[in-house]
C-alpha beads as a LAMMPS data file, in Angstrom:
LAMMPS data file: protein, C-alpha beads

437 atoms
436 bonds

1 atom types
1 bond types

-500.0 500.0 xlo xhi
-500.0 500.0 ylo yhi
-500.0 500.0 zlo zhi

Masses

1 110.0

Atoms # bond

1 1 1 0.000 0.000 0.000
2 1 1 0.922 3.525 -1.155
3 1 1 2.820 5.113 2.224
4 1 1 2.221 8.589 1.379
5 1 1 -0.809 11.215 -0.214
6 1 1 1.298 13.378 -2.648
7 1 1 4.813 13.597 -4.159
8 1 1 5.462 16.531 -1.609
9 1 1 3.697 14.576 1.357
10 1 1 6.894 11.525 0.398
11 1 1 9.650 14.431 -0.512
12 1 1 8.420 15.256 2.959
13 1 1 8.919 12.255 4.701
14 1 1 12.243 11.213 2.928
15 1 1 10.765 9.208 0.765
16 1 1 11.995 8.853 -3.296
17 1 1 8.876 7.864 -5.288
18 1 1 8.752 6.171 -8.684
19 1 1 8.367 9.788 -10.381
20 1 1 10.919 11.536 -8.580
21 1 1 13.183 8.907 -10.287
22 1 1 12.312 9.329 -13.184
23 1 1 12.759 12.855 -13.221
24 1 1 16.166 12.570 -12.111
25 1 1 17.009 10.371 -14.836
26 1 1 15.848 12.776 -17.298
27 1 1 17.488 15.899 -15.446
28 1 1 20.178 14.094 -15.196
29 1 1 20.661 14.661 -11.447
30 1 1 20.633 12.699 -8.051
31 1 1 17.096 11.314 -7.132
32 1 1 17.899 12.386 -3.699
33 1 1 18.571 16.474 -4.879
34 1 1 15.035 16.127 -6.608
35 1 1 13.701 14.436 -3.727
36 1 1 14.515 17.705 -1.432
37 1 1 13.417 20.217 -4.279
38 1 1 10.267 18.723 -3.775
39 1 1 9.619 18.828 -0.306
40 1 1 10.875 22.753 -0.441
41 1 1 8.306 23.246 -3.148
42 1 1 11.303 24.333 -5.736
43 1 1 10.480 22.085 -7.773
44 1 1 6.652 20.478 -8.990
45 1 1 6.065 17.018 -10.429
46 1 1 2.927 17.034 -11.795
47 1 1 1.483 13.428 -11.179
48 1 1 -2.177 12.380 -10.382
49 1 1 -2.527 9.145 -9.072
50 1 1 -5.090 8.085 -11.899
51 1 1 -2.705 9.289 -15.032
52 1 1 -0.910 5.753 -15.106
53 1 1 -0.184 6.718 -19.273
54 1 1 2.314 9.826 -17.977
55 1 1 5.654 9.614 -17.981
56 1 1 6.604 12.454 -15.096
57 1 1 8.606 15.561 -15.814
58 1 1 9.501 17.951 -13.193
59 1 1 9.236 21.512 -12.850
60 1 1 11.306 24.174 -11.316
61 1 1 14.082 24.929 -9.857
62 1 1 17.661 23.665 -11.555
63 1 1 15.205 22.211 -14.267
64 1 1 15.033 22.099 -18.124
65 1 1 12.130 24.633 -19.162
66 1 1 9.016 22.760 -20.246
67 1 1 6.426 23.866 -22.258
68 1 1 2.515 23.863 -22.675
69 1 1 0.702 23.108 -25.617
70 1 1 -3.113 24.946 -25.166
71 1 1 -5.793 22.904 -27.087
72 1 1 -9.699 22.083 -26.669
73 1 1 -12.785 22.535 -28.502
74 1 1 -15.316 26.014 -28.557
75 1 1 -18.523 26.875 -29.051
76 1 1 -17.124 28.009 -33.232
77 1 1 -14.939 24.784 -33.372
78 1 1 -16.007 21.538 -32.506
79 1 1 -13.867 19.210 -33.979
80 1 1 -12.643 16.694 -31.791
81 1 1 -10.396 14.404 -34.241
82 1 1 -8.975 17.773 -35.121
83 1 1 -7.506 17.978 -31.344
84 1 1 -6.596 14.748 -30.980
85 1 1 -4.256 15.622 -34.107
86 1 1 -3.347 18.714 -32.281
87 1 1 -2.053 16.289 -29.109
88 1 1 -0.152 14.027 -31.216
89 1 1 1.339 16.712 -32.964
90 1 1 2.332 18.074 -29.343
91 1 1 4.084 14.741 -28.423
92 1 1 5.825 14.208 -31.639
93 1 1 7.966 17.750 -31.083
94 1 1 8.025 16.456 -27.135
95 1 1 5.784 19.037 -25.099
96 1 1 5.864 17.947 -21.373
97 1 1 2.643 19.091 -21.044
98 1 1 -0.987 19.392 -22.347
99 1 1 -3.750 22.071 -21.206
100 1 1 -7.850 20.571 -22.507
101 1 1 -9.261 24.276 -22.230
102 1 1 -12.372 23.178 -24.185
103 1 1 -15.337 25.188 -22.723
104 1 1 -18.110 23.917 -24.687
105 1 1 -20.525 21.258 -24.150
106 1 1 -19.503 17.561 -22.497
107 1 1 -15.970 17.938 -22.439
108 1 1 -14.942 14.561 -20.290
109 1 1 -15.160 12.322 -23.060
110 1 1 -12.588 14.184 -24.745
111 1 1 -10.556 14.247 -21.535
112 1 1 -10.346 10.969 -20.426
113 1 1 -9.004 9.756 -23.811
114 1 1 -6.648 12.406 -23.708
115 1 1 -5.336 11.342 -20.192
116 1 1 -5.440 7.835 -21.172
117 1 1 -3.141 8.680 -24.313
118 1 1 -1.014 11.235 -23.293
119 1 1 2.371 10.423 -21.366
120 1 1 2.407 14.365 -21.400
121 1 1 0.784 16.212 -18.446
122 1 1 -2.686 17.311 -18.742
123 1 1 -3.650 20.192 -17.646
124 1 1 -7.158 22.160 -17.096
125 1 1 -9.309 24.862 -16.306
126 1 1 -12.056 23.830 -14.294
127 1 1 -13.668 27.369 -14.044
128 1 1 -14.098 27.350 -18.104
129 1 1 -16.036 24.103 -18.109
130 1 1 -17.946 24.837 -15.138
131 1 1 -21.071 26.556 -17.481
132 1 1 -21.135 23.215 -20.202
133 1 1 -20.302 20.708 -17.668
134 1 1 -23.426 22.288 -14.789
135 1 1 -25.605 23.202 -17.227
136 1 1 -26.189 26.238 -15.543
137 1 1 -25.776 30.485 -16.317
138 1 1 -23.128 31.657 -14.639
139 1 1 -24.998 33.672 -12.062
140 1 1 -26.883 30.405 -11.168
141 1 1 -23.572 28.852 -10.258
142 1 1 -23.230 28.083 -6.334
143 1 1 -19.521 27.815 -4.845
144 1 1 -20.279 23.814 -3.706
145 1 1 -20.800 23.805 -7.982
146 1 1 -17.346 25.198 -8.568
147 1 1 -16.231 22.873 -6.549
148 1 1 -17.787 19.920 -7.854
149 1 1 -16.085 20.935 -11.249
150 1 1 -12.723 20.736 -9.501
151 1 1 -13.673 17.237 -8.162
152 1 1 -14.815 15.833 -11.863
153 1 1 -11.200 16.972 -13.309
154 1 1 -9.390 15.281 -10.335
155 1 1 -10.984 11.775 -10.686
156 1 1 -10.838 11.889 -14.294
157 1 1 -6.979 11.914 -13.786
158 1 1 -5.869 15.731 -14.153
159 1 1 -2.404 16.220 -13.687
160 1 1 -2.281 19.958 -12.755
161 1 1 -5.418 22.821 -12.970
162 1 1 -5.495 26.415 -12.887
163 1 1 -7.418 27.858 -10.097
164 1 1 -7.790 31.555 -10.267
165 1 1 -7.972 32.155 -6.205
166 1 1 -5.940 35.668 -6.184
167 1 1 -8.930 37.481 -7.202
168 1 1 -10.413 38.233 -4.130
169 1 1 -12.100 41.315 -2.943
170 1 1 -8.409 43.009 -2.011
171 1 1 -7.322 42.347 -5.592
172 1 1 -10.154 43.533 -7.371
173 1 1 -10.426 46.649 -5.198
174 1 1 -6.701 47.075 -6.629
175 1 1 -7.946 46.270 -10.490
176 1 1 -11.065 48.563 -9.921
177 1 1 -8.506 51.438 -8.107
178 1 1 -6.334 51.540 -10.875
179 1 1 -7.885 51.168 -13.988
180 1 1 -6.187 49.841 -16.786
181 1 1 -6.363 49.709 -20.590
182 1 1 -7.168 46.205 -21.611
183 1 1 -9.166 45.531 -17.681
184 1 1 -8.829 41.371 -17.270
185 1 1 -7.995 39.862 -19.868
186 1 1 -7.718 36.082 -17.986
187 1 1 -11.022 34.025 -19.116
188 1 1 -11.315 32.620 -16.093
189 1 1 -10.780 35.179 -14.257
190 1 1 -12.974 37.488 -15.771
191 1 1 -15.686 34.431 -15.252
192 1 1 -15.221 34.729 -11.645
193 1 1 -14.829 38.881 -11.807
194 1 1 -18.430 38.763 -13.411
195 1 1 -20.105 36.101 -10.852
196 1 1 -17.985 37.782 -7.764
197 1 1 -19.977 41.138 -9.215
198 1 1 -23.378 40.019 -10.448
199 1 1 -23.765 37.779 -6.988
200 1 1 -21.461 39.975 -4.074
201 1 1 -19.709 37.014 -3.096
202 1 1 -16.004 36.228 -2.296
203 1 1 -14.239 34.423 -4.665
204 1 1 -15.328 30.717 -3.905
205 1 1 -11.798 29.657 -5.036
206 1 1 -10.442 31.818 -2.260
207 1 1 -13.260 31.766 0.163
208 1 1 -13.225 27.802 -0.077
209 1 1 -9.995 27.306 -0.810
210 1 1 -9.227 24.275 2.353
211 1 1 -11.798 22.231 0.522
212 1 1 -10.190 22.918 -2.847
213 1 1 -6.346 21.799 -1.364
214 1 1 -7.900 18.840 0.104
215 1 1 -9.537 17.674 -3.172
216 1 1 -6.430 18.141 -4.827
217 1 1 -4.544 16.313 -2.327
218 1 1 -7.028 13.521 -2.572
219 1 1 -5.882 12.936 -5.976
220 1 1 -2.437 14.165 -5.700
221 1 1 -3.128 17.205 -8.362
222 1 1 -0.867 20.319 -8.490
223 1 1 -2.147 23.806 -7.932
224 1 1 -1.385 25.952 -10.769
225 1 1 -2.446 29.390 -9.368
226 1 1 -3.674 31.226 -12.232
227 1 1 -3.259 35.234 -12.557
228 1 1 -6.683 36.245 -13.228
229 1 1 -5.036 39.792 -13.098
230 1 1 -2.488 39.475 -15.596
231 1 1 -1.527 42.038 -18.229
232 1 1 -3.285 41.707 -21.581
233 1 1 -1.494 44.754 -23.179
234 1 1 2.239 45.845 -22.169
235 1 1 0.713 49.069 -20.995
236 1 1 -0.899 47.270 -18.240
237 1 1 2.155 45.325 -17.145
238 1 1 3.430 45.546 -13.126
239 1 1 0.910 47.435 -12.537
240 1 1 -1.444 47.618 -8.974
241 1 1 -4.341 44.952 -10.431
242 1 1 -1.329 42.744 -10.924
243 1 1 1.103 43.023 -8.040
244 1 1 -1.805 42.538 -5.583
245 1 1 -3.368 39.256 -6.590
246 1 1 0.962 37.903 -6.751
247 1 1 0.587 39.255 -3.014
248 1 1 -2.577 36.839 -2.271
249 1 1 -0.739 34.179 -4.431
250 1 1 2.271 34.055 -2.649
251 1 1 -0.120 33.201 0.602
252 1 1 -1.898 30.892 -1.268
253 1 1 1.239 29.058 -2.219
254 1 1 2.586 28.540 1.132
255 1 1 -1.273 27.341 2.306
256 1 1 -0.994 24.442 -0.179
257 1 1 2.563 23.077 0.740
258 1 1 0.843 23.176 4.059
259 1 1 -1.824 20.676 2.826
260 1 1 1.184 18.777 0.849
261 1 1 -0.200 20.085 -2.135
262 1 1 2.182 20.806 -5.011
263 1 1 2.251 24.543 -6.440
264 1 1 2.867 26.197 -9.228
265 1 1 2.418 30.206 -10.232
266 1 1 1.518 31.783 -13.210
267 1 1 2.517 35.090 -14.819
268 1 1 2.361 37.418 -17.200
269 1 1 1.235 38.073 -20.040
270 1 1 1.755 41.110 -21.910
271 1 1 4.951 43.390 -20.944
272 1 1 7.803 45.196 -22.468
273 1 1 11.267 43.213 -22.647
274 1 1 12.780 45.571 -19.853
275 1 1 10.210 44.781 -17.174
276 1 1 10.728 40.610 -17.753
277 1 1 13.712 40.164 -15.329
278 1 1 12.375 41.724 -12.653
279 1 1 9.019 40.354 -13.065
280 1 1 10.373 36.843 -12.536
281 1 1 13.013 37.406 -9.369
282 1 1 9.520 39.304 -8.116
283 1 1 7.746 36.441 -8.416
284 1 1 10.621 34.339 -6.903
285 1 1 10.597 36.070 -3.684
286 1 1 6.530 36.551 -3.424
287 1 1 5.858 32.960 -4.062
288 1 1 8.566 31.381 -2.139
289 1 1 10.474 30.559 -5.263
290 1 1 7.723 27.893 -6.126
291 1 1 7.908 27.029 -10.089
292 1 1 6.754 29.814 -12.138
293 1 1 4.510 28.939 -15.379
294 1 1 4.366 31.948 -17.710
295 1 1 2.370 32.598 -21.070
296 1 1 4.567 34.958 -23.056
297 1 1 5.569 37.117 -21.908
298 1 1 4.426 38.959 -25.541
299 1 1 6.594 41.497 -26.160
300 1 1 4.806 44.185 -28.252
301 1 1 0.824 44.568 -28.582
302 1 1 0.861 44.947 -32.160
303 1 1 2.042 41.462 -33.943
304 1 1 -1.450 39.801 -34.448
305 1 1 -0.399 36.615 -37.114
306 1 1 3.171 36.466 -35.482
307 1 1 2.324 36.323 -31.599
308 1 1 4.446 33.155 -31.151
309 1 1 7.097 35.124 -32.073
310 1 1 6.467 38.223 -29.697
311 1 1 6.087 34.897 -27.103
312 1 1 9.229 33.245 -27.950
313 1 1 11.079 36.583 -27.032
314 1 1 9.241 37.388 -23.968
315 1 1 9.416 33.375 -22.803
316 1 1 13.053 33.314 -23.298
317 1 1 14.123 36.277 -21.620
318 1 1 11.884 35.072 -18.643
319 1 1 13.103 31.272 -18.945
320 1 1 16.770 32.718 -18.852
321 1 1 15.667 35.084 -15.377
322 1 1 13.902 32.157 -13.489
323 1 1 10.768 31.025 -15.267
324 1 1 10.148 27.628 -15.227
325 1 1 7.348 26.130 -17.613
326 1 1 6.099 28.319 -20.953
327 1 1 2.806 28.131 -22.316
328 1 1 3.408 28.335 -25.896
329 1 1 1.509 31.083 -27.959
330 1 1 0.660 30.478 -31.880
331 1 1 0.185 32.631 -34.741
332 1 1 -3.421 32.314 -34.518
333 1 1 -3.367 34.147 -30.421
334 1 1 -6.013 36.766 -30.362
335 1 1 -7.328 35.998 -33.660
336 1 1 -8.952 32.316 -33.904
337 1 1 -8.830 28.971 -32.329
338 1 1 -5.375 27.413 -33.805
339 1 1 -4.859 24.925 -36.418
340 1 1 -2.863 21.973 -37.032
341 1 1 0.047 24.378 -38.517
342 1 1 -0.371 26.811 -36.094
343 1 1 0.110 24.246 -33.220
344 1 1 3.570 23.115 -34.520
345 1 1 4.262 26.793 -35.453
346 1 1 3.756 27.839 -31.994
347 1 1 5.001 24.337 -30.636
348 1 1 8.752 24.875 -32.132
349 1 1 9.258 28.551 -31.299
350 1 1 8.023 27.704 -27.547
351 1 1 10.782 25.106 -27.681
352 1 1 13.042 27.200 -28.924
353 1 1 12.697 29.645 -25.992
354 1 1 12.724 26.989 -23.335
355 1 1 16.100 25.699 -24.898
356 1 1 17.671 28.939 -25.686
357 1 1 17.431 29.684 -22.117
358 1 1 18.534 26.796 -20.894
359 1 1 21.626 27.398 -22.452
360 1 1 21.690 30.792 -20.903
361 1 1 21.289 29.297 -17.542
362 1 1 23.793 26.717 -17.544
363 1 1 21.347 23.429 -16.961
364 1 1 23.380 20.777 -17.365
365 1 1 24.155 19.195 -21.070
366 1 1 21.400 21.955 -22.407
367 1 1 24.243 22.645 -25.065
368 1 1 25.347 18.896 -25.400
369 1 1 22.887 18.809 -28.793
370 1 1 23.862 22.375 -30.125
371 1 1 28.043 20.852 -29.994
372 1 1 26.440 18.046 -31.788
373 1 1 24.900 20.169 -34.843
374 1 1 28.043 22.291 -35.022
375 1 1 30.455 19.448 -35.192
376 1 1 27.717 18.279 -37.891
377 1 1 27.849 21.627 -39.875
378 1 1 31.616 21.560 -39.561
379 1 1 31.822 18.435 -41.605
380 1 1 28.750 19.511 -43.881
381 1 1 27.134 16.415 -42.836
382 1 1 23.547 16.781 -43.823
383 1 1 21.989 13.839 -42.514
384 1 1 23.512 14.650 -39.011
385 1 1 22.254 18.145 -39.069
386 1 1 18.699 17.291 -40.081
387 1 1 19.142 14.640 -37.122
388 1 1 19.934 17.031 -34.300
389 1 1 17.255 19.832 -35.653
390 1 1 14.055 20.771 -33.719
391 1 1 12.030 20.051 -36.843
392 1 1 13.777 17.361 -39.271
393 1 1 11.831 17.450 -42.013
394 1 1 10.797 20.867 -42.328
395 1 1 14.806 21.792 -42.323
396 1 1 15.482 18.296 -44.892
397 1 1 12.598 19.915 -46.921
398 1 1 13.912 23.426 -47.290
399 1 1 17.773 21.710 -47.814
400 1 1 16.404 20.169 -50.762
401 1 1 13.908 22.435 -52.449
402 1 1 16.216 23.993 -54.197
403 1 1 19.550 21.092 -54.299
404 1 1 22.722 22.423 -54.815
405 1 1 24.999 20.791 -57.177
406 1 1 27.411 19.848 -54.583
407 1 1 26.045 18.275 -51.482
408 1 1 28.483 19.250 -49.194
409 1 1 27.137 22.830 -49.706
410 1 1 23.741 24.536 -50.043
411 1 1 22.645 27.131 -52.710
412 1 1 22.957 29.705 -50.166
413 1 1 26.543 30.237 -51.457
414 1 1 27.214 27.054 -53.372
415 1 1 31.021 26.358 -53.799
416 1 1 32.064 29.807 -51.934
417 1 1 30.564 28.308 -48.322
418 1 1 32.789 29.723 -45.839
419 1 1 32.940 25.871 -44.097
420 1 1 33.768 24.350 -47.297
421 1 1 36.473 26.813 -48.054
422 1 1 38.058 26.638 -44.633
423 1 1 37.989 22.786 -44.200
424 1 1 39.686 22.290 -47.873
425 1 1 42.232 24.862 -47.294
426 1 1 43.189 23.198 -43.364
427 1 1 43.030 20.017 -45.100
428 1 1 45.976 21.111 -47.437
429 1 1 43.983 21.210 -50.642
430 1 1 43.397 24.026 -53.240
431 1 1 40.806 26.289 -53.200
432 1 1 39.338 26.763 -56.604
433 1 1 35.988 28.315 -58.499
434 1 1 36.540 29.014 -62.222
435 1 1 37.528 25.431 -63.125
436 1 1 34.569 22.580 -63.329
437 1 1 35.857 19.540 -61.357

Bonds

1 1 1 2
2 1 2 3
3 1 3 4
4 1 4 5
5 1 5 6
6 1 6 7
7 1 7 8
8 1 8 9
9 1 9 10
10 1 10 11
11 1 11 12
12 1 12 13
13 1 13 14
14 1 14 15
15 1 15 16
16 1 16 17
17 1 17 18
18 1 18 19
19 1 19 20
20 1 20 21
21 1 21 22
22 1 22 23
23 1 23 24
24 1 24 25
25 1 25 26
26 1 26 27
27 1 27 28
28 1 28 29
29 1 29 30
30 1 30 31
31 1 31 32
32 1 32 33
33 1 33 34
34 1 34 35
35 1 35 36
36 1 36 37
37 1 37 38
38 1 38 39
39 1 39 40
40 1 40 41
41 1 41 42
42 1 42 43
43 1 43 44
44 1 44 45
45 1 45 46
46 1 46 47
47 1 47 48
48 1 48 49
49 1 49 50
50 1 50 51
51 1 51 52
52 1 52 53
53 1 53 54
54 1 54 55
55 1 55 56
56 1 56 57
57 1 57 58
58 1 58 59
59 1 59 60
60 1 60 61
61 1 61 62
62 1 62 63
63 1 63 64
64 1 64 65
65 1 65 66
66 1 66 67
67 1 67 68
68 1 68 69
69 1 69 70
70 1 70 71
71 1 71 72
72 1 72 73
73 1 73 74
74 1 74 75
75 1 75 76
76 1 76 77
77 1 77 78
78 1 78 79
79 1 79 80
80 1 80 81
81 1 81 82
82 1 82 83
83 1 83 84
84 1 84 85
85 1 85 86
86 1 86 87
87 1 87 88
88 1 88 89
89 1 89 90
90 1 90 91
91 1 91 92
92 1 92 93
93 1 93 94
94 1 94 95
95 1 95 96
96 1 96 97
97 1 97 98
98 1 98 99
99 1 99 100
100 1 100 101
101 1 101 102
102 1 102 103
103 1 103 104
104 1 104 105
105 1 105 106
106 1 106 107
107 1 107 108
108 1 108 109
109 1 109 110
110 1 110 111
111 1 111 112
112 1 112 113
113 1 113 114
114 1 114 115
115 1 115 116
116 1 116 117
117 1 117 118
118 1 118 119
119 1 119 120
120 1 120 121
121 1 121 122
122 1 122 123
123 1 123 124
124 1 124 125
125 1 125 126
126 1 126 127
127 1 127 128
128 1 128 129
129 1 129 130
130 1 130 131
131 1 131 132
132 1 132 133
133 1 133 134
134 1 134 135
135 1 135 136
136 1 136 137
137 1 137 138
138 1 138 139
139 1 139 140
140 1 140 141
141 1 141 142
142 1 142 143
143 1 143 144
144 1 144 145
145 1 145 146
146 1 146 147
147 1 147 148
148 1 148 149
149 1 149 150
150 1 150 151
151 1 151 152
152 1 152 153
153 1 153 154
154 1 154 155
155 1 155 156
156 1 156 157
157 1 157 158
158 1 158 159
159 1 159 160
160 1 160 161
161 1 161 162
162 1 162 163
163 1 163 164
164 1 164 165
165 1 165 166
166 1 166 167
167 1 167 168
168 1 168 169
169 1 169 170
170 1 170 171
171 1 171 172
172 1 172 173
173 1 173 174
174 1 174 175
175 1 175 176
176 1 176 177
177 1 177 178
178 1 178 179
179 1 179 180
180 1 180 181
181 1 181 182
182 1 182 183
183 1 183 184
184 1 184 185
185 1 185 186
186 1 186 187
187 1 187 188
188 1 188 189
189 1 189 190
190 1 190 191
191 1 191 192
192 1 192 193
193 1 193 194
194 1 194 195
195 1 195 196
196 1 196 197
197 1 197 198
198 1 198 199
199 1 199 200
200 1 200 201
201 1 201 202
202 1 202 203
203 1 203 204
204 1 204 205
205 1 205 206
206 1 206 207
207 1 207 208
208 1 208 209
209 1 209 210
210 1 210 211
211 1 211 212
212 1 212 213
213 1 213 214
214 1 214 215
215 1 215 216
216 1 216 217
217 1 217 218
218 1 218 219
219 1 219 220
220 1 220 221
221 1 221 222
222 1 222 223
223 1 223 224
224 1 224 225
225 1 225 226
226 1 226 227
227 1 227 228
228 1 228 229
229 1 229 230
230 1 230 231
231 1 231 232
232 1 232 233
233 1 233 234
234 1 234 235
235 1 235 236
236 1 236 237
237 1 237 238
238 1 238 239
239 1 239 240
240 1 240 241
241 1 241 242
242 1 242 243
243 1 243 244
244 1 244 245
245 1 245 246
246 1 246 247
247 1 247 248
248 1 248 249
249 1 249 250
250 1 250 251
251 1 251 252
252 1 252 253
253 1 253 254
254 1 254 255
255 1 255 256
256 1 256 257
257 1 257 258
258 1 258 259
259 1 259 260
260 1 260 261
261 1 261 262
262 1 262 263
263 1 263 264
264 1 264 265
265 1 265 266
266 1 266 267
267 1 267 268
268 1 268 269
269 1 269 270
270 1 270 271
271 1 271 272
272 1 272 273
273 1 273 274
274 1 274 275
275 1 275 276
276 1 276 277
277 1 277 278
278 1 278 279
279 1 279 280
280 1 280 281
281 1 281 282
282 1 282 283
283 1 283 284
284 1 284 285
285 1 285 286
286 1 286 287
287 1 287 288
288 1 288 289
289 1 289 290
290 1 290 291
291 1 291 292
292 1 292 293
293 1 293 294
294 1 294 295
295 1 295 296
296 1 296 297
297 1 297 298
298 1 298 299
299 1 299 300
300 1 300 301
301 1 301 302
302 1 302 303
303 1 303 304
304 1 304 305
305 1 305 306
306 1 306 307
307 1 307 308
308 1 308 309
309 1 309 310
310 1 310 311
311 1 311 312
312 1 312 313
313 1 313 314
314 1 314 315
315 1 315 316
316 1 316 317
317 1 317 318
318 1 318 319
319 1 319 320
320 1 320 321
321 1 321 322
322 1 322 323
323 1 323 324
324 1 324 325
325 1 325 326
326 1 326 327
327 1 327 328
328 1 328 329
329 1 329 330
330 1 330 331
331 1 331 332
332 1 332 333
333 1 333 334
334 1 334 335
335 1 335 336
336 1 336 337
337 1 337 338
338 1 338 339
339 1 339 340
340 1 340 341
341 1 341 342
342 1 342 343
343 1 343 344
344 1 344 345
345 1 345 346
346 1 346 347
347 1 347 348
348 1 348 349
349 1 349 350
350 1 350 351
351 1 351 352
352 1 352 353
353 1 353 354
354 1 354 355
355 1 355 356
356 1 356 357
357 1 357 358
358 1 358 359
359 1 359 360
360 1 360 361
361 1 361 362
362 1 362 363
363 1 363 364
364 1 364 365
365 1 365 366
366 1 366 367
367 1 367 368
368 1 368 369
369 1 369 370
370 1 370 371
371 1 371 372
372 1 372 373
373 1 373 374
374 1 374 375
375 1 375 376
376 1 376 377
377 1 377 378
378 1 378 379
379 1 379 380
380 1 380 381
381 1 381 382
382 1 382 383
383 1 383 384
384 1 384 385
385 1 385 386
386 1 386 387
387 1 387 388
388 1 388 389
389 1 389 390
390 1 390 391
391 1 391 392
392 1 392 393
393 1 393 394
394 1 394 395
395 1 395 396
396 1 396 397
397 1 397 398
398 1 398 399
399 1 399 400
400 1 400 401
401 1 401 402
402 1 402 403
403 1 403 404
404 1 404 405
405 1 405 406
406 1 406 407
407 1 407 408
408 1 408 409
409 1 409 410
410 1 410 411
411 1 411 412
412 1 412 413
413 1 413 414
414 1 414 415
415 1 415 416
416 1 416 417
417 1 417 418
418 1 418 419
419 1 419 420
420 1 420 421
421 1 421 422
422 1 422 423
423 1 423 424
424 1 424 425
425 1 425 426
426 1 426 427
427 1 427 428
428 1 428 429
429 1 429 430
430 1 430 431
431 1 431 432
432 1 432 433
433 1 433 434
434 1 434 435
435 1 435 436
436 1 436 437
């Protein structure tokens, strides 16, 4: 029989479970250092107990960066095959982890074959499924309903959820004080804004939030506090609305190590380039250096078509400051749900982030594949290059739309390529363009 409740409850009590292993033999450090991350709350491992497809990654501290792949059905797009192809396009390019953010109709179906596929993490929103999933308007909703929602996505084997408790009164007295330019931008948490509003109540997240932990608990899910407050243009960055509900999360993060419940915080958002480093060491010291998920940051408001771009900047200036996990953006963000392409567009420049910054923050053998590619480029070896390259075939494809006539160059500069030059010239030959050989 099982000895402990939750990966922090045995980090706690010295024990090394079968998932803090396995994490170590991906990090490539001692079980034993991830064991004590754990217990600290540095570092998340994402795990429920009814998941038995995943195949655990950790998050945090002294980590790689992992990403998020966002996918689900709408009210406008209700495709399912569609999202299953989105999921196995997230696996193939090796995202750790998978948010179902459908918010229309019966959405478990969908989400138990997902959890029973995917060795990735799933991830939810309960909050956005609480309307299709009750069968109720939002101002009918009762807090012991919220809560039931939470409860459905923990024994249907949820990994980690976003629960948007920050927003209580204090935070929204901040929002309402300031004013901003884009107001909440957060679905959720402008779900909960509305029925906090239309009904006077507190937060039932926040105002329940013991009975929430101890559901979570029950099933060993993390707590992925969700920032209900976050910026949604870089005008509105660090500003009151914002700083207060990281206040009440911070709290709220040292409540649910309490419970042994596993944490992790999310951030901005939208915010200039300049504001990123000190956004993350913020969050750092707020929230008890507990691993920080970020979407973005986006870097500039006005890149509609190319936001995965504006993301990939933002995500790997905070990845190289202290985030933790990205949640990758597409080219479709603020414009439509994504498609297929958009997925793997948004997939590979989240991954590009997460390993750029890596790189930049020394995690161990982060650069062991980059040596690789160079030692492949220095030998024009295209095979090996297309082997060590985020996307093979859409590098392979490019290499050979337009074939050079010698392979060991490319018809970027044909026989004058710099490498080619260099290696024949070391290698004591003669260096020659005017004569066919």
């Amino acid at each position: 029989m099982q000895q402990y409740a939750t990966q922090m409850d045995a980090a706690k009590r010295g024990i090394i479970t079968p998932q803090m292993q396995i994490v170590a033999e991906k990090e490539g450090v001692s079980a034993e250092v991830i064991r004590q991350r754990v217990a600290e709350g540095t570092v998340a491992i994402p795990a429920n107990i009814r998941h038995t497809s995943l195949s655990a990654e950790g998050i945090g501290m002294g980590l790689k960066t992992k990403i998020n792949v966002n996918l689900g059905i709408s009210g406008d797009a209700k495709d399912y095959d569609l999202e299953m192809e989105k999921v196995d396009m997230a696996l193939k390019f090796g995202a750790e982890a998978i948010m179902d953010l459908s918010n229309y109709g019966k959405t478990n179906t969908f989400r138990r074959a997902l959890v029973e596929k995917s060795p990735a993490m799933i991830g939810t929103v309960p909050m956005y499924d609480a309307i299709g999933y009750l069968e109720k308007d939002l101002l009918e909703i009762s807090a012991q309903d919220f809560l039931r929602v939470v409860r459905a996505h923990a024994e249907e084997g949820v990994d980690f959820m976003t629960i948007h408790a920050g927003i209580n009164r204090r935070a929204v007295e901040a929002f309402m004080r300031e004013g901003r330019k884009m107001n909440i931008v957060s679905r959720g948490g402008s779900l909960l804004f509305a029925w906090m509003m239309m009904t006077g109540n507190e937060n039932p997240f926040y105002e329940y939030y013991d009975d929430v932990l101890a559901i979570l608990r029950e099933f060993d899910v993390t707590i992925s506090l969700g920032d209900a407050l976050r910026p949604g243009c870089i005008d509105d960055s660090t500003d009151a609305g914002q700083i207060s509900e990281l206040i009440e999360l911070g709290n709220l993060t040292k409540r649910a190590w309490e419970h042994d419940v596993q944490v992790m915080v999310e951030g901005p958002g939208h915010m200039a380039m300049d504001e990123i480093a000190a956004n993350m060491k913020l969050q750092k010291r707020i929230c008890h250096n507990a691993p920080f998920y970020v979407l973005g940051p986006l870097v500039t408001d006005i890149a509609p078509g190319y936001d995965h771009i504006t993301s990939a900047i933002g995500g790997a200036i905070a990845a190289a400051n202290g985030a933790d996990f990205l949640c990758y953006v597409t080219p479709a963000e603020h414009l439509r749900l994504p498609d297929l392409s958009d997925v793997k567009e948004g997939i590979v420049a989240s991954k590009i982030a997460a390993h750029a910054a890596d790189i930049a923050k020394g995690i161990p053998h982060a650069r062991d594949i980059d040596n690789k590619m160079a030692e492949a480029r220095h030998k024009v070896d295209w095979d090996e290059m297309f082997k060590y390259a985020i996307d093979p075939e859409k590098a392979k494809a490019y290499f050979e739309s337009t074939p050079p006539a010698d392979r060991h160059t490319c018809s970027m500069c044909g026989k004058m390529c710099a490498v080619r030059t260099t290696n024949m010239i070391l290698e004591g030959k003669t260096v020659e363009f005017c004569t066919e050989k």
